[in-house]
Backbone bond lengths (Angstrom), bond angles and torsions (degrees), N, CA, C in turn:
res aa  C-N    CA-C-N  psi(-1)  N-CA   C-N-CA  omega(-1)  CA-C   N-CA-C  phi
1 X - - - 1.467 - - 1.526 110.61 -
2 X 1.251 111.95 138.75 1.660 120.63 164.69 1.874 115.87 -40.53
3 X 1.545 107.83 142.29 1.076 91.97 170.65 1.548 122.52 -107.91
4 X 1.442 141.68 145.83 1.371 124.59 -166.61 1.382 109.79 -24.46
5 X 1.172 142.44 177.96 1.448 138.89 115.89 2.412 82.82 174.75
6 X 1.781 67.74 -174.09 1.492 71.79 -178.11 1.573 110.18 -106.42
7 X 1.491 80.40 150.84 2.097 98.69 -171.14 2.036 118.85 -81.06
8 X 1.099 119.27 91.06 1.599 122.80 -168.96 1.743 100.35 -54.56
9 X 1.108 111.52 106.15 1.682 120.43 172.44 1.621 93.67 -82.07
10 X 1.537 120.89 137.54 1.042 134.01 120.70 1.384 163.44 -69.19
11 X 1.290 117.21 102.64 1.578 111.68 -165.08 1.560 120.66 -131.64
12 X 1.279 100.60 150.67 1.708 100.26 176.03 1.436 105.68 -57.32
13 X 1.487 104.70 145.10 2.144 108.38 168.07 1.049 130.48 -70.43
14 X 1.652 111.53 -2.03 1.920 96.16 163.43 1.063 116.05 -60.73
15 X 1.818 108.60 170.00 1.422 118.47 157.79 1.456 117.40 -34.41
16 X 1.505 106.67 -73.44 1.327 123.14 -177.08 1.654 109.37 -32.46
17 X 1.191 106.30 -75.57 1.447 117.58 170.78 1.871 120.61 -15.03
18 X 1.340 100.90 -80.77 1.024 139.96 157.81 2.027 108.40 -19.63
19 X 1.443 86.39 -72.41 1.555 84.26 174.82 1.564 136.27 -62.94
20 X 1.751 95.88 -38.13 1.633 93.36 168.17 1.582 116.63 -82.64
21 X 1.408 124.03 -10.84 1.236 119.17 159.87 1.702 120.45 -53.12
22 X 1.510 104.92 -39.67 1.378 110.97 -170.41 1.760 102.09 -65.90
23 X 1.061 109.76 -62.51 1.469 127.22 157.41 1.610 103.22 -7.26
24 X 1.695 118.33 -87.49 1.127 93.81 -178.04 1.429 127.33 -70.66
25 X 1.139 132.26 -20.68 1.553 142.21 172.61 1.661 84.82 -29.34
26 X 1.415 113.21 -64.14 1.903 108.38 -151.56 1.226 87.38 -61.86
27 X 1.041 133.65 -42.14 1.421 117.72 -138.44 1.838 111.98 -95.88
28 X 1.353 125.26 -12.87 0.811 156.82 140.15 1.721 116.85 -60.10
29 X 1.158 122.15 -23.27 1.474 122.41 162.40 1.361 111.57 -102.06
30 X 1.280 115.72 -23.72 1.661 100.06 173.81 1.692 116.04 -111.22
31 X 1.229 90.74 29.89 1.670 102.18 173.62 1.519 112.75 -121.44
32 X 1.485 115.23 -23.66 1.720 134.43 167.76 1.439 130.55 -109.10
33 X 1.435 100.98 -25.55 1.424 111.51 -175.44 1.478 107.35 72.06
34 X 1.481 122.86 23.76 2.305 129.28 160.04 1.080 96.35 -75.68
35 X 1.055 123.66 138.77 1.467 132.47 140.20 1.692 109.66 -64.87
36 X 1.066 105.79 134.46 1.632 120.10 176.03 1.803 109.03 -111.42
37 X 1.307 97.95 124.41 1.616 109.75 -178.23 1.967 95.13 -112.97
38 X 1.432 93.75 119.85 1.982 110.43 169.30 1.764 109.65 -64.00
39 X 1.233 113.74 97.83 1.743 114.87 166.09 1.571 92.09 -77.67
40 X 1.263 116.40 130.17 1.634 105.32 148.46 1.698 103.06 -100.97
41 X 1.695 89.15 155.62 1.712 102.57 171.78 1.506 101.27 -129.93
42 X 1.198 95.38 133.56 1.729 106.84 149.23 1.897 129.47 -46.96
43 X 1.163 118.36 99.85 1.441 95.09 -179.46 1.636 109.62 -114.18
44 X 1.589 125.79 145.32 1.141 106.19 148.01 1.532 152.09 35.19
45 X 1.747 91.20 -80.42 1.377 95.60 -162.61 1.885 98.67 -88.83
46 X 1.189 113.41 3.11 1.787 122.09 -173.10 1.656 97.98 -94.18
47 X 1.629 117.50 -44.90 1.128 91.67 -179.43 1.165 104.93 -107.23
48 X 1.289 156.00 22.17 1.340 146.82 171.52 1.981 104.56 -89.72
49 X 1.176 104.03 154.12 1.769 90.36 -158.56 1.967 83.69 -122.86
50 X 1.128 96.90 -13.00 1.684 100.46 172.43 1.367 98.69 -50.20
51 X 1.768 108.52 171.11 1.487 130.03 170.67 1.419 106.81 -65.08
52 X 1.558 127.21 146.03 1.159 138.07 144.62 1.717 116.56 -13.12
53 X 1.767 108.84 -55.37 1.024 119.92 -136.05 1.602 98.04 -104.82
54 X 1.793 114.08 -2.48 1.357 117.72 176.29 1.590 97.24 -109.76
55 X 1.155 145.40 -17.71 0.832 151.48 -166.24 1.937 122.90 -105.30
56 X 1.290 100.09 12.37 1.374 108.73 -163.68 1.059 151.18 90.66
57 X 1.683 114.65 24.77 1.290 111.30 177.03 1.754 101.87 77.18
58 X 1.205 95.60 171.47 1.842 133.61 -176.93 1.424 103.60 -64.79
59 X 1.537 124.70 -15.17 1.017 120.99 -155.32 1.659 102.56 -102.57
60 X 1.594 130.25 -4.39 1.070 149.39 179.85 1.926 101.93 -64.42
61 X 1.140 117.36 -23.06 1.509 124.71 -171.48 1.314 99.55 -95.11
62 X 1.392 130.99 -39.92 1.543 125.64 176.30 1.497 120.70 -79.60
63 X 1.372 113.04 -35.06 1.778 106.49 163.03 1.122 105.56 17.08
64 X 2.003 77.41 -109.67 1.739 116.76 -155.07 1.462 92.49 -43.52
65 X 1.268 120.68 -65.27 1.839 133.76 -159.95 2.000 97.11 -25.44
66 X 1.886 114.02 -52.48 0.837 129.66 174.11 1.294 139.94 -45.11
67 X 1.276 99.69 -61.68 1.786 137.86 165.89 1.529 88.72 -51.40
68 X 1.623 134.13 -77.11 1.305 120.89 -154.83 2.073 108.95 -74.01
69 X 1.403 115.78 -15.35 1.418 121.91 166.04 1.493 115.49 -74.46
70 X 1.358 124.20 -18.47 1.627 132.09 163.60 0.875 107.67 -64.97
71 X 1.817 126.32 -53.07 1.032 120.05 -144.76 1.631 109.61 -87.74
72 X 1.293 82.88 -20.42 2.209 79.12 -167.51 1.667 109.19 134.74
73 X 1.562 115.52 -36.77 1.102 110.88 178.69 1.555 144.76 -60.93
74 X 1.360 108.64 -4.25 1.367 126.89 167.25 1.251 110.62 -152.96
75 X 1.121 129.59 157.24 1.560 123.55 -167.84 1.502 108.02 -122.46
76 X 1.449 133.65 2.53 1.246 139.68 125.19 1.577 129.71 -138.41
77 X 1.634 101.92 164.31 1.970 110.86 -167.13 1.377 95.43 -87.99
78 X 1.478 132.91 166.17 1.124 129.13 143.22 2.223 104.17 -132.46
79 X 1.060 114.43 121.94 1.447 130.99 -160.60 1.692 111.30 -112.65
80 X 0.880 125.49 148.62 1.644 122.39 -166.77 2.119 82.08 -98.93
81 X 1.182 137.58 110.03 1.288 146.40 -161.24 1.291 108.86 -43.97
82 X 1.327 108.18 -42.63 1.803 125.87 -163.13 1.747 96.95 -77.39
83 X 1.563 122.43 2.29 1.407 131.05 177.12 1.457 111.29 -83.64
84 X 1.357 95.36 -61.46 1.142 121.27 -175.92 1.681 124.74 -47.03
85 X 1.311 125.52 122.94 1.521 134.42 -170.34 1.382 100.50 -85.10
86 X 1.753 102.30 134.31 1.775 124.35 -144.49 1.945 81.25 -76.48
87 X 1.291 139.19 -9.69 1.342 129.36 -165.01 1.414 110.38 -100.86
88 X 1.505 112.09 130.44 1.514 122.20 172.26 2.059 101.38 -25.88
89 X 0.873 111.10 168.03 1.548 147.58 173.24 1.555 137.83 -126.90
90 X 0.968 116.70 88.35 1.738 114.84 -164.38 1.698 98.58 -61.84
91 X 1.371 93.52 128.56 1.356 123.44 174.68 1.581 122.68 67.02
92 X 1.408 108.86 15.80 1.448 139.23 149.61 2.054 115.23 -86.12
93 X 1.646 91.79 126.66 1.106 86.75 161.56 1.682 104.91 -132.49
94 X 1.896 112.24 151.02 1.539 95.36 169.26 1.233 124.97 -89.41
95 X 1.085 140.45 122.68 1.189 151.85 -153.01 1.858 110.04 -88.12
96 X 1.121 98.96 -65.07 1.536 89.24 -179.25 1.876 105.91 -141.01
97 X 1.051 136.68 169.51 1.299 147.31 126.29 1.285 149.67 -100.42
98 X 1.337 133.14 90.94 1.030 138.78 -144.20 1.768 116.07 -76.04
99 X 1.244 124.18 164.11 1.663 111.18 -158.21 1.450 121.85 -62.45
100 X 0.994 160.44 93.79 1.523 166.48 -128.13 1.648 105.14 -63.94
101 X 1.288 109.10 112.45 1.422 117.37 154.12 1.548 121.68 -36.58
102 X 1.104 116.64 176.55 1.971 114.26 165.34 1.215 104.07 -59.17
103 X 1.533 123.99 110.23 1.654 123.66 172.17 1.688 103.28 -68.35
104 X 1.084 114.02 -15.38 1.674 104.58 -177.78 1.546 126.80 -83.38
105 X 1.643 97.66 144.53 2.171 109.31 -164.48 1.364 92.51 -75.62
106 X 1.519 127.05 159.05 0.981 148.00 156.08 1.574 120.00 -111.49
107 X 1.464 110.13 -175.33 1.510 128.48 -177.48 1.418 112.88 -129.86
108 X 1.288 127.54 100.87 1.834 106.07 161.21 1.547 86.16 -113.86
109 X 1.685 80.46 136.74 1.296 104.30 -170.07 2.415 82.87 -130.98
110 X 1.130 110.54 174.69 1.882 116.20 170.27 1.098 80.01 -76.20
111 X 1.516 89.52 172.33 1.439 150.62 -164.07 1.739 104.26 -20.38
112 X 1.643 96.01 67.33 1.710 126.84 168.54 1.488 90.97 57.72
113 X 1.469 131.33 58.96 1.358 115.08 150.41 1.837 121.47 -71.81
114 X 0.955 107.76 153.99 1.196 116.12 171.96 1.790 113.13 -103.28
115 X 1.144 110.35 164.54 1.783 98.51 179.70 1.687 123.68 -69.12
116 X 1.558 109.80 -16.84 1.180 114.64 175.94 1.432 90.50 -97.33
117 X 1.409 147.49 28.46 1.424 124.32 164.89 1.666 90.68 -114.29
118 X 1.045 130.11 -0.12 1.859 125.50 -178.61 1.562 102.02 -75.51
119 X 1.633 98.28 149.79 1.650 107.20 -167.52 1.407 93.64 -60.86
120 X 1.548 109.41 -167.71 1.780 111.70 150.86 1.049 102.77 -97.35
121 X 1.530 90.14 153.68 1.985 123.43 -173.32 1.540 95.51 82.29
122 X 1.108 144.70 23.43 1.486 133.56 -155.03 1.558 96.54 -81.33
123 X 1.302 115.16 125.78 1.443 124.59 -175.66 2.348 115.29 -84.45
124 X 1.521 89.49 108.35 1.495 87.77 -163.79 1.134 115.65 -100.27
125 X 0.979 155.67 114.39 2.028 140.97 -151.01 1.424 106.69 -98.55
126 X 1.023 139.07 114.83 1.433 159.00 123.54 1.626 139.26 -85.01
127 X 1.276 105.17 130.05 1.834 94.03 178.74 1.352 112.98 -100.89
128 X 1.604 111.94 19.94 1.643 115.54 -174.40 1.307 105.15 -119.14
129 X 1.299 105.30 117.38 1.896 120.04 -179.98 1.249 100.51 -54.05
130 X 1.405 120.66 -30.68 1.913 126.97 -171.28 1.358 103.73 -65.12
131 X 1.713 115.42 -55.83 1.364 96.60 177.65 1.520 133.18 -88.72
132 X 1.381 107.93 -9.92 1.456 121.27 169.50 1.889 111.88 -59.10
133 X 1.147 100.99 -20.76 1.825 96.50 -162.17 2.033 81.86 -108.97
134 X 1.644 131.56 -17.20 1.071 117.05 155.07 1.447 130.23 -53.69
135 X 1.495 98.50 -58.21 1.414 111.76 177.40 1.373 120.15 -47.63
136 X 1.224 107.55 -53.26 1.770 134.96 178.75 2.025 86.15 -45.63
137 X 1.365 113.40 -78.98 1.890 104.21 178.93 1.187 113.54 -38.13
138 X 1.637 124.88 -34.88 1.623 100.34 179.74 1.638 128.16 -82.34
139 X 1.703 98.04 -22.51 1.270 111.47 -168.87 1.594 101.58 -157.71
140 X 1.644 95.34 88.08 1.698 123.56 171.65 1.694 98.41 -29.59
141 X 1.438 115.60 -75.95 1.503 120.44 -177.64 0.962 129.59 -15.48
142 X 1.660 115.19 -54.93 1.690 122.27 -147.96 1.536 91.37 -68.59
143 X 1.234 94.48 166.79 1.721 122.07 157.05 1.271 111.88 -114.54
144 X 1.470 98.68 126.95 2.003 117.67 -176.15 1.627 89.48 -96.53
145 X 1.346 94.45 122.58 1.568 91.35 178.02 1.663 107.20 -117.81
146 X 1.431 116.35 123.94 1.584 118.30 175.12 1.602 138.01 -27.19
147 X 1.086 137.25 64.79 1.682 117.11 -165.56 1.175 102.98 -118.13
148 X 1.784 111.45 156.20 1.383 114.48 174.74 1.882 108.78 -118.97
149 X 0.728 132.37 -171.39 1.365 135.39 159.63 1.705 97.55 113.73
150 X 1.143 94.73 167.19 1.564 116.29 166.05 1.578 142.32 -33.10
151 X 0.855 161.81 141.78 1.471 137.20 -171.80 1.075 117.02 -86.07
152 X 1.565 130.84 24.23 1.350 137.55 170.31 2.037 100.97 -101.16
153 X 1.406 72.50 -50.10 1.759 94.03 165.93 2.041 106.57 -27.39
154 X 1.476 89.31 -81.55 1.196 115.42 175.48 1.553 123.86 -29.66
155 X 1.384 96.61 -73.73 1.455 115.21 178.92 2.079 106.92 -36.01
156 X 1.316 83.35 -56.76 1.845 100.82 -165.54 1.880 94.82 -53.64
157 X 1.155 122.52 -56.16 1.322 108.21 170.71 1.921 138.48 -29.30
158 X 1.387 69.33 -36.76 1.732 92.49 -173.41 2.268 99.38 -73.19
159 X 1.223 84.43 -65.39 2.074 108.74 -179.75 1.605 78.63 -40.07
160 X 1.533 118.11 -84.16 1.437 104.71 -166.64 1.494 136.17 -52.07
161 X 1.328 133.20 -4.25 0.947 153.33 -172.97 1.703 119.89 66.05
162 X 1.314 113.66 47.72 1.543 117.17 177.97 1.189 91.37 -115.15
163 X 1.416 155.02 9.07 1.358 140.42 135.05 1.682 104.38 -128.29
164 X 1.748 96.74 152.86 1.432 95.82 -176.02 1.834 108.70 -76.97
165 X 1.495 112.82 -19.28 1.082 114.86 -173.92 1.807 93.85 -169.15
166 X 1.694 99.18 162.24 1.530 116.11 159.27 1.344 128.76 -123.99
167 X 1.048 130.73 156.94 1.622 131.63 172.18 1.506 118.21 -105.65
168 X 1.785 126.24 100.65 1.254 116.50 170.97 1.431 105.18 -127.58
169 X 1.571 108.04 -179.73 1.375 116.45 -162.27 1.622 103.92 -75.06
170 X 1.559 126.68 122.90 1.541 122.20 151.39 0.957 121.31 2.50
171 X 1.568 118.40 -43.75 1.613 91.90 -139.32 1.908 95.77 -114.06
172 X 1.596 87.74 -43.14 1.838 73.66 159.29 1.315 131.85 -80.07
173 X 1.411 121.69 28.73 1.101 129.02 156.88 1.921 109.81 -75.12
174 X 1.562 82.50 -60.12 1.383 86.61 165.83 0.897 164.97 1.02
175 X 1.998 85.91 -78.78 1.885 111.21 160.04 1.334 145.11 -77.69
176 X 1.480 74.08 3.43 1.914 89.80 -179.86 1.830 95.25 -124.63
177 X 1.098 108.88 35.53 1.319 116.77 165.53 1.553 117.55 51.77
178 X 1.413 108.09 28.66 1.803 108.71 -175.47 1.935 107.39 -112.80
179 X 1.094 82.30 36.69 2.132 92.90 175.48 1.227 114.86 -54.84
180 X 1.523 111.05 -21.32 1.562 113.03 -143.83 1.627 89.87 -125.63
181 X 1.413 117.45 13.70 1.757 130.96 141.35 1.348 119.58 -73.17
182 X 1.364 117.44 -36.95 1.362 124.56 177.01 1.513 125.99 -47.81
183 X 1.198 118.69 114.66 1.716 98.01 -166.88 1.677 90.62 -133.85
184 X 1.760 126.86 1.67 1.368 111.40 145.88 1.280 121.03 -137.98
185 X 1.468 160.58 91.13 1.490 137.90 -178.69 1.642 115.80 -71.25
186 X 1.192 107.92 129.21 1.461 108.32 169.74 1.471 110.52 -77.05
187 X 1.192 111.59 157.97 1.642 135.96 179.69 1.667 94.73 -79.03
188 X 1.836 103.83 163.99 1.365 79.37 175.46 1.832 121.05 -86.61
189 X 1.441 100.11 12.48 1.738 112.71 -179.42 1.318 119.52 -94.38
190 X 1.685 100.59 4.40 1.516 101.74 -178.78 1.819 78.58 -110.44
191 X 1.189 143.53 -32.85 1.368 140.31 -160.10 1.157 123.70 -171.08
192 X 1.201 98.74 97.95 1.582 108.92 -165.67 1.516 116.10 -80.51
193 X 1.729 106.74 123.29 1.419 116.13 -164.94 1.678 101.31 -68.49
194 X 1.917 100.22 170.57 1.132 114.65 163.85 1.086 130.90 -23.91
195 X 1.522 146.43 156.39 1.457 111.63 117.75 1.235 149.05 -94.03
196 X 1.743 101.40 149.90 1.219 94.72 -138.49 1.601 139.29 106.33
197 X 1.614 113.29 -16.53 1.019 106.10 -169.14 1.457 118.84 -98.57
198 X 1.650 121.36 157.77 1.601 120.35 -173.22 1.591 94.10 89.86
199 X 1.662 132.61 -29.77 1.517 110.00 156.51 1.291 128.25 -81.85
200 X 1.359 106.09 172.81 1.527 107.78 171.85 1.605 120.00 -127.20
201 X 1.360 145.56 163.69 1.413 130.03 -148.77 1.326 90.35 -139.83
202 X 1.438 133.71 145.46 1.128 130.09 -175.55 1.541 101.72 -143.44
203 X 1.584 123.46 99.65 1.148 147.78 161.86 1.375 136.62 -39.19
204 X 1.461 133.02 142.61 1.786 117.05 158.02 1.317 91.73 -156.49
205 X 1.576 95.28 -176.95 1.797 104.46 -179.06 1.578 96.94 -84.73
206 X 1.528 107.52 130.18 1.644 126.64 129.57 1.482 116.10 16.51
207 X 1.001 140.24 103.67 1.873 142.75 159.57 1.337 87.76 76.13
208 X 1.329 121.98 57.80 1.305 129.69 136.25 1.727 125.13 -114.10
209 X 1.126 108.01 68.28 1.747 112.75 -154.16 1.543 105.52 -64.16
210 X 1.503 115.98 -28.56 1.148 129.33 -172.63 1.469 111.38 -72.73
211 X 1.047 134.26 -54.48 1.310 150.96 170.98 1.402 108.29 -58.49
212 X 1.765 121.29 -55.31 1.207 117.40 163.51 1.594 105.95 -50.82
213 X 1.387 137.93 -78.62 1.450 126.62 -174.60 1.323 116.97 -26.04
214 X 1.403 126.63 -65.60 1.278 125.54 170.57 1.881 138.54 -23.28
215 X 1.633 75.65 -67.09 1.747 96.86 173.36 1.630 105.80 -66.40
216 X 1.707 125.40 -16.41 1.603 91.00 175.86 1.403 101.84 -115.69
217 X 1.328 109.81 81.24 1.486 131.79 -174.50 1.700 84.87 -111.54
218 X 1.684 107.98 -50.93 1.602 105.77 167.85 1.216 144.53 -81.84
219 X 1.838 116.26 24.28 1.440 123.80 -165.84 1.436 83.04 -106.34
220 X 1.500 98.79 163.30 1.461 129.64 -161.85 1.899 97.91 -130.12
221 X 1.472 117.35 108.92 0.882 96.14 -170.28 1.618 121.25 -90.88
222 X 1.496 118.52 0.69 1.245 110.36 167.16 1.533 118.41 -85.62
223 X 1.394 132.01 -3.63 1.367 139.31 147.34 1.177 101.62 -74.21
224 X 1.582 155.74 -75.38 1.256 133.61 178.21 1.339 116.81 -22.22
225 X 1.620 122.41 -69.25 1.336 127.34 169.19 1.837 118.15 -16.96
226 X 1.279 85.15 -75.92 1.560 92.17 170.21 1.454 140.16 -48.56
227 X 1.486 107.83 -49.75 1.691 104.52 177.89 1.402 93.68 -83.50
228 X 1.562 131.63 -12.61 1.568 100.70 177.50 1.735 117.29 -61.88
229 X 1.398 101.31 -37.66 1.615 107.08 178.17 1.491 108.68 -70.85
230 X 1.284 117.08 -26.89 1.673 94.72 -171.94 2.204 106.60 -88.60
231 X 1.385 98.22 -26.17 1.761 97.68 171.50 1.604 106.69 -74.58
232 X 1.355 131.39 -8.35 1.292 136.33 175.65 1.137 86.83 -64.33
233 X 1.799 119.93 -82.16 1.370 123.56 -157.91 1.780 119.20 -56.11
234 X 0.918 106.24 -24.73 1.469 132.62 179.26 1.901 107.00 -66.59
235 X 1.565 106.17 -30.10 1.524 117.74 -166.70 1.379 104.18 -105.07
236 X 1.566 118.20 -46.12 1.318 121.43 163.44 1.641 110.32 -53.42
237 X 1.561 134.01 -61.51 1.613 121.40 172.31 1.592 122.49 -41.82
238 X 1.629 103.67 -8.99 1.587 103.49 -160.77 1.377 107.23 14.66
239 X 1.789 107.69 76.27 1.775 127.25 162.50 1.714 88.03 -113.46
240 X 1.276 86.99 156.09 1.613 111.05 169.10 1.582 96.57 -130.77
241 X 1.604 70.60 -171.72 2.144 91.37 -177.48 1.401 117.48 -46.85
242 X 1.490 128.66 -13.70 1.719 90.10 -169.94 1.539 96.06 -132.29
243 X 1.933 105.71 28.96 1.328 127.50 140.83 1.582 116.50 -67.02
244 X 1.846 100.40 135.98 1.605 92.68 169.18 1.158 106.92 -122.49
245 X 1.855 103.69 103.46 1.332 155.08 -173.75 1.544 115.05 -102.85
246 X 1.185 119.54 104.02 1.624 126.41 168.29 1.323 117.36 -123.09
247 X 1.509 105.02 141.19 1.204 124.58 -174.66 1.192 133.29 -127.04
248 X 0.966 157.03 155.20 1.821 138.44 -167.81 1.672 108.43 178.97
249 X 1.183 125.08 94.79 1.326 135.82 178.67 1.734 126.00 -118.57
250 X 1.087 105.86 112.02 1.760 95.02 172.68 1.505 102.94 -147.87
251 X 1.783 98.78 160.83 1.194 98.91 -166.34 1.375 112.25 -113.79
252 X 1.272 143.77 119.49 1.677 156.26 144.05 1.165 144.24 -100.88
253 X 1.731 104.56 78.28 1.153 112.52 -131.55 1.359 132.33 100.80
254 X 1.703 104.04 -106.81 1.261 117.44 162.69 1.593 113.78 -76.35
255 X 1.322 121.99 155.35 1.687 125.14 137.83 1.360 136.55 -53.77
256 X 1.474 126.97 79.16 1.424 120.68 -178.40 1.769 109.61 -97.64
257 X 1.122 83.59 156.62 1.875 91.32 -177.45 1.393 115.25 -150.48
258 X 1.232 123.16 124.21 1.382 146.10 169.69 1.182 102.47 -51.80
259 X 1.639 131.51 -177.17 1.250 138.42 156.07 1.299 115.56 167.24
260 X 1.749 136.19 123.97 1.162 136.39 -154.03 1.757 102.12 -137.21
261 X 1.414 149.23 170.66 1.054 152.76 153.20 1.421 102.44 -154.51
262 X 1.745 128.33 128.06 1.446 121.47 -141.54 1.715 83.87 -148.15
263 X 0.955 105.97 160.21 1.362 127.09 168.47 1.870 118.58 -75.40
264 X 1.198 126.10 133.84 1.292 116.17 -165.37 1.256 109.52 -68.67
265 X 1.286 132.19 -0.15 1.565 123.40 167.94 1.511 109.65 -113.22
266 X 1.452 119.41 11.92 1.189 116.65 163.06 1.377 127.17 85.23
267 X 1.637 114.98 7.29 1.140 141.89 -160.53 1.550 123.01 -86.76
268 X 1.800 101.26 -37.29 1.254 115.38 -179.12 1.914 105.37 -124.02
269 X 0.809 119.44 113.77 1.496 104.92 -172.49 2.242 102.33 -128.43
270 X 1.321 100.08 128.59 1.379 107.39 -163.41 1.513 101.68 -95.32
271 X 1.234 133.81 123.95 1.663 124.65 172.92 1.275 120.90 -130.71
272 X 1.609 114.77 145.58 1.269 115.24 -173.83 1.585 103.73 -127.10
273 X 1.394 104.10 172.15 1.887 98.53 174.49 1.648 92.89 -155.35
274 X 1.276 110.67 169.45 1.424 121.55 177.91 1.431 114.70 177.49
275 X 1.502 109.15 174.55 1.505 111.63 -174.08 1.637 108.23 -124.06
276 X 1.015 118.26 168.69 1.709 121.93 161.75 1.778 103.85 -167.13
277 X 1.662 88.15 165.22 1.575 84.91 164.89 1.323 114.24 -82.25
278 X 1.622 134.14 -173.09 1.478 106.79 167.98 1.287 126.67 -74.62
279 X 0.935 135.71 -20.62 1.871 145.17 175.88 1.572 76.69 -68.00
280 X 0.864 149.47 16.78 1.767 114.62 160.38 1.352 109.74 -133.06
281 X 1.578 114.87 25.02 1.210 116.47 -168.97 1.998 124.60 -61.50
282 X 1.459 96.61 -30.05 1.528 126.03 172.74 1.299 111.32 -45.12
283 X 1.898 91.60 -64.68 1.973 103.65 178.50 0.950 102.23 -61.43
284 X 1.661 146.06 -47.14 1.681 139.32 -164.63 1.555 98.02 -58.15
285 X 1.775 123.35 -48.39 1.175 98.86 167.15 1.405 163.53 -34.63
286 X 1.507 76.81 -60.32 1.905 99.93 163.88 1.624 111.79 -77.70
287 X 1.087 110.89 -14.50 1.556 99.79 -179.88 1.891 116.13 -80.49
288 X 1.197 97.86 -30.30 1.636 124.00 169.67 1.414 111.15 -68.07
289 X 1.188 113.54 -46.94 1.607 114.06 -177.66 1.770 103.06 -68.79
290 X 1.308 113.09 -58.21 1.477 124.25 164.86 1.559 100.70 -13.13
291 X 1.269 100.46 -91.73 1.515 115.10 -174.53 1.870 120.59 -36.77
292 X 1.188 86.61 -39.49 1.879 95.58 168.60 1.408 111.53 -75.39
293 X 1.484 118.73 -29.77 1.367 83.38 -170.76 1.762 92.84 -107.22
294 X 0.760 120.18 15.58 1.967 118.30 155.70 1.183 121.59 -82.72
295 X 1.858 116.93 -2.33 1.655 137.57 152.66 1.189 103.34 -77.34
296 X 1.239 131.95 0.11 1.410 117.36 -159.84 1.701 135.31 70.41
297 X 1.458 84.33 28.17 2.153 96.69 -175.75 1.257 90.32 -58.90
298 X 1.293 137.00 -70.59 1.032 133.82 -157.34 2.172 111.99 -38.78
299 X 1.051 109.40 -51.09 1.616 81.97 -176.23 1.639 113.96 -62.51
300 X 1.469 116.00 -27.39 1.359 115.35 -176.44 1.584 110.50 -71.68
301 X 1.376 138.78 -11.64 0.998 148.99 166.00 1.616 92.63 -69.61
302 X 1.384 104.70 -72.83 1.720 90.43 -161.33 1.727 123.15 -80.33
303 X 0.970 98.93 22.53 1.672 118.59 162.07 1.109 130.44 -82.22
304 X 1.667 115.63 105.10 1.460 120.38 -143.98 1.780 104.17 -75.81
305 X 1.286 117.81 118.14 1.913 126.50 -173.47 1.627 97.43 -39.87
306 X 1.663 103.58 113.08 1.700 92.09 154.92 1.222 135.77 -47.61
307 X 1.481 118.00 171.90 1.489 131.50 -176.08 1.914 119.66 -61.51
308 X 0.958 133.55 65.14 1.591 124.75 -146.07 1.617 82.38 -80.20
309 X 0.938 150.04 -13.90 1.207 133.17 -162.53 1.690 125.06 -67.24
């Protein structure tokens, strides 16, 4: 058995970061009675100012988180899910998933625009090929323009007027208390989220059963259910980040799941849907991906994202 003491969480140093780490800290202390101590780490993808998509994929944010859970320096990760790379990890295990925030992207655009109130050509900043080649289907015109940084980062672009608007996820809008920026959320039939996204993944080392038992005192098992089938389908395409890959699964009742793979200008977009119970959430994955790439996902996956800049 574990002995009291307190559990070192690891997290990236943004706000964002920062906040859903705190998040699970509580919830993990008032579900065990650990005290949880915040390590921040430096990763990669915080100081590199390059694209996502030159720089390695989503998976540039879990590294370090990794590297310092190998080493000893914290004794669990906490990862925004939609970061996280759909492939096992040697000497990583996931430990729990906690109940899913709003998986759905939004718009703050000034003074409460909506996406049909933006001029034409209206320049919108995103660093996700998924929603850039969405947007692009609703509105041929716009320009998806590349940005990286923070969502304060973000936001300030918009206030200053070098973008007419941006697209980030609900829910870490949320946690850093900027809800009340939001002036449109899409459905997931106007824009189909990550996968994965609005959860969060909470990590430890390998043949730690004890620590694993503990920590999924805070998993939610109809969000488990779910992102297991949509990182299935996500693992079966072997797509990464600067694939535009959507996913959308929840369970009522049954397990149903969305699933899209689109062309980077948004032109051709392939979709699948299906059901399972939850014990088959894995197969709904691969069975969905199957079906996409017998549409031919596969060349739109390996079709290198035009220049939006």
């Amino acid at each position: 058995m574990m002995n009291p003491r307190t559990l070192r969480l690891g997290s990236r140093k943004s706000p964002m970061a920062i906040a859903q780490s705190r998040q699970v800290a509580r919830m993990i202390t008032e579900r065990t009675g650990f005290e949880v101590q915040i390590v921040a780490v430096t990763t990669l993808g915080d100081v590199s100012r390059a694209q996502l998509t030159q720089i390695g994929g989503t998976g540039v944010f879990a590294g370090a988180l990794r590297e310092a859970l190998l080493g000893g320096q914290v004794d669990l990760a906490v990862h925004s899910l939609k970061d996280l790379p759909a492939g096992p990890a040697g000497g990583i295990a996931l430990a729990a998933v906690p109940p899913r925030d709003d998986p759905r992207d939004a718009l703050v655009a000034r003074n409460g625009a909506k996406l049909a109130d933006l001029p034409p050509g209206a320049r919108i900043g995103t660093g996700s090929p998924r929603r850039a080649a969405q947007l692009l289907a609703l509105r041929g015109d716009l320009r998806c323009i590349p940005i990286r940084g923070n969502a304060d980062t973000r936001l300030a672009k918009v206030d200053s007027g070098e973008l007419d608007a941006v697209v980030l996820a609900c829910a870490g809008l949320v946690r850093i208390e900027h809800g009340a920026a939001i002036t449109q959320v899409f459905e997931p039939g106007e824009m189909l989220p990550a996968p994965g996204q609005g959860a969060l993944a909470i990590e430890c080392r390998a043949g730690q059963p004890d620590l694993a038992a503990l920590l999924g005192a805070v998993s939610d098992p109809a969000t488990t259910a779910a992102v297991t089938a949509e990182r299935s389908l996500l693992e079966a395409l072997a797509a990464g980040c600067s694939s535009p890959v959507a996913a959308y699964a929840e369970r009522a009742g049954q397990l149903r799941m969305l699933a899209a793979v689109m062309s980077a200008d948004g032109r051709r977009v392939l979709r699948a849907h299906g059901s399972a119970q939850g014990d088959g959430a894995s197969k709904l994955g691969r069975d969905l991906a199957a079906e996409l790439l017998r549409s031919g996902a596969r060349d739109l996956i390996a079709a290198r994202p035009h220049d939006e800049g």
